[in-house]
C-alpha positions, -999 to 999 in steps of 0.1 A, spaced: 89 633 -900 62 608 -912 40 610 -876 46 645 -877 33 652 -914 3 626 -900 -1 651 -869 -4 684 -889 -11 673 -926 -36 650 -929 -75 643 -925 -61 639 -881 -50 676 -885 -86 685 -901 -106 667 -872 -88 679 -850 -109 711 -853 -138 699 -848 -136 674 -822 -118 675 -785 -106 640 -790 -90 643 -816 -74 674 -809 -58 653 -779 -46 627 -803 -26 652 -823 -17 669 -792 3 639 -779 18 632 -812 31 663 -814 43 662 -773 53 633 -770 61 611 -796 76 634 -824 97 648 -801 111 616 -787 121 601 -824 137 636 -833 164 633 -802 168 603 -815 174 611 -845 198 638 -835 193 667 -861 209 693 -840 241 671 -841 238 665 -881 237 699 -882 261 711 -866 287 682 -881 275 690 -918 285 729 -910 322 729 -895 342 758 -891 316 774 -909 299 789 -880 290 820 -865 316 844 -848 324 838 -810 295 862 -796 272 839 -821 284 805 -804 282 821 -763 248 830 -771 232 799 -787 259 778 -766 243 796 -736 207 789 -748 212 756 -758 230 749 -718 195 763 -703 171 748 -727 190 715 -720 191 721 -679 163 692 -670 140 712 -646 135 739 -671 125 714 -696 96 698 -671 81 730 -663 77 741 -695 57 705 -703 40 709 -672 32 751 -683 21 743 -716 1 710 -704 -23 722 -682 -26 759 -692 -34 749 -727 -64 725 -718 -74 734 -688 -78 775 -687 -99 789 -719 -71 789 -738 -87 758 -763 -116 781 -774 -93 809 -777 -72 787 -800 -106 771 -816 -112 808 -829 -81 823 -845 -62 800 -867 -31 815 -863 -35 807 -828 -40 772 -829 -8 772 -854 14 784 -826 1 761 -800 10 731 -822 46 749 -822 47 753 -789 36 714 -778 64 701 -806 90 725 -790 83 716 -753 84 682 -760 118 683 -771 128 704 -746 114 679 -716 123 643 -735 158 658 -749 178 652 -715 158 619 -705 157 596 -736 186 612 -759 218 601 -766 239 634 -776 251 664 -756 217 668 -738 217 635 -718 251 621 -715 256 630 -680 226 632 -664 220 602 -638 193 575 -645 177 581 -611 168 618 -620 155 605 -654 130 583 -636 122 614 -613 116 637 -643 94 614 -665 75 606 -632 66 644 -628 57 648 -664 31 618 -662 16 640 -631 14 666 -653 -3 644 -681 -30 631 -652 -35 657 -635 -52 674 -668 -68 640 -682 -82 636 -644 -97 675 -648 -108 672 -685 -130 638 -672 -143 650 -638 -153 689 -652 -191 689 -654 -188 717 -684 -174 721 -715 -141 740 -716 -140 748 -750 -175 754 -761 -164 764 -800 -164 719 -805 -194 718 -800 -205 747 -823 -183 728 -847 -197 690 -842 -194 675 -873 -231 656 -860 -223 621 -860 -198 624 -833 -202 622 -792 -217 650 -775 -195 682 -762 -193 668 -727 -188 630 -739 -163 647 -767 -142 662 -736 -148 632 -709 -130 609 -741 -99 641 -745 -94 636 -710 -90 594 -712 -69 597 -742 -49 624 -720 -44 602 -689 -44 568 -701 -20 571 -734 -3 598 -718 7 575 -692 12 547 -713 38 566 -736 54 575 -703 57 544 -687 76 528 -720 97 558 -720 103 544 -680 109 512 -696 132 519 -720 153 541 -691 152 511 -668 169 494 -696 198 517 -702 207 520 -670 207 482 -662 231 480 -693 250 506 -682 288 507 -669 296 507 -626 303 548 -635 269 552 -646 251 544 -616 238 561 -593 250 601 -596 285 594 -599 295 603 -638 275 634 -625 290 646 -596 324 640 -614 315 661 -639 310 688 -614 342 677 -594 365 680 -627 347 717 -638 355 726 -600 391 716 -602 394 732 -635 380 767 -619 356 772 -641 316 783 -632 291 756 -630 265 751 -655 235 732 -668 257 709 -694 249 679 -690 262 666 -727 292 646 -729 320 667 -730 312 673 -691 322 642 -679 332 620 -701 363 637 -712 389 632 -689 407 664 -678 438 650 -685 434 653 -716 418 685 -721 451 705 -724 426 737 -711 416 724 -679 446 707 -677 467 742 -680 433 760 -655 440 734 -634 478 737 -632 475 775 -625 444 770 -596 474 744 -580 499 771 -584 481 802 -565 473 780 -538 512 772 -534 521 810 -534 492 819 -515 499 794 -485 542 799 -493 569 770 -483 577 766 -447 614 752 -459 635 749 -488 652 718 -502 691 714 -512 682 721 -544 671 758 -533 705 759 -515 688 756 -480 682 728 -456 652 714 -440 658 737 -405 654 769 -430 622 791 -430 609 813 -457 583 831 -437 552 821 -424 535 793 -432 
């Protein structure tokens, strides 16, 4: 909450009008690095303890239970980072936001909110990431430093300024609008990238200190295994009560499961009937 009262409260916030730089320095505060410390911090879980049984009704939990299992599905997470990235720096979109106020308020939203949505099922430790194998992680972070390149690269090489409403606002002392855009773009690629790779790092070390059934895609894959024996639909939960409950003792699945075993028996019937049905082995009960 500190580096985000820096990013949006304080004399950052009021440069950030006026130069390109700047703006890029509160841009990957508020992308990046915010929303990594609030998955750590884990508000949505503090929430939800603190409130119980307290809830909303049923149709209240499918729907935010069915927004929370999309916003938490990986791939939708990095193309929203990627979207709001490169349409937000590199289309007209910063003189645009440079004009209307209101504007610029819901970009700084949006960044915050993608963030989340990307780092919550890489670098978190609650429902969003407790599945999820290590190898996509690095896969996923490695795409969203493209993303971050891929508009620093642009922002240095353009020969124009994108947003034209900096330099109208120069404060005088600062670099020229080209120079103020050529330095955005740097800040973009280079710390970008650097936040990325210790994001990398700090993967690299969770998975080396991770169990034998963390490696590799197996918790995964039995996490799709035990929803599969359970006959229920697959989805994009990747939190911990997809796989690391055992479905043995999840009296639910155990009972779907039970039932899915028992309409295979009648569908494929007995070819015989024990002594204890009053038959013999040499008895048939139809076809097989």
């Amino acid at each position: 909450m500190v580096v985000l009262l820096i990013a949006v409260g304080s004399p950052l916030a009021s440069y950030a009008e006026v130069l390109f730089w700047v703006h890029m320095v509160q841009h990957l505060l508020l992308i990046m690095l915010v929303p990594v410390l609030l998955v750590w911090a884990q508000p949505v879980a503090l929430f939800g303890s603190a409130r119980g049984n307290r809830a909303a009704g049923p149709p209240g939990r499918a729907i935010v239970g069915g927004l929370a299992r999309w916003a938490g599905w990986p791939p939708a997470g990095l193309a929203i980072y990627t979207a709001v990235v490169v349409l937000a720096h590199l289309t007209g979109f910063q003189q645009l936001s440079l004009a209307h106020g209101w504007i610029r308020d819901i970009e700084l939203t949006v960044f915050l909110l993608s963030g989340w949505l990307y780092f919550a099922p890489l670098v978190g430790g609650g429902r969003t990431s407790g599945a999820l194998p290590f190898l996509f992680r690095f896969v996923l972070l490695a795409a969203g430093m493209g993303a971050d390149t891929l508009a620093g690269v642009v922002l240095m090489l353009t020969g124009k300024p994108l947003a034209p409403g900096y330099a109208t606002a120069h404060p005088g002392w600062g670099p020229s609008a080209l120079a103020d855009q050529e330095l955005a773009g740097a800040i973009m690629w280079f710390g970008g990238d650097l936040l990325m790779m210790l994001l990398v790092i700090m993967v690299a070390v969770l998975w080396s200190r991770a169990g034998d059934d963390r490696q590799g895609f197996g918790e995964w894959l039995e996490g799709a295994r035990r929803r599969a024996l359970a006959g229920e639909e697959p989805d994009f939960d990747f939190g911990p009560g997809s796989a690391d409950s055992d479905i043995d003792e999840d009296q639910r699945a155990l009972d779907a499961y039970n039932a899915r075993l028992a309409a295979l028996h009648l569908r494929s019937g007995p070819s015989w009937t024990g002594p204890e049905q009053g038959g013999s082995p040499g008895d048939e009960r139809g076809e097989p």
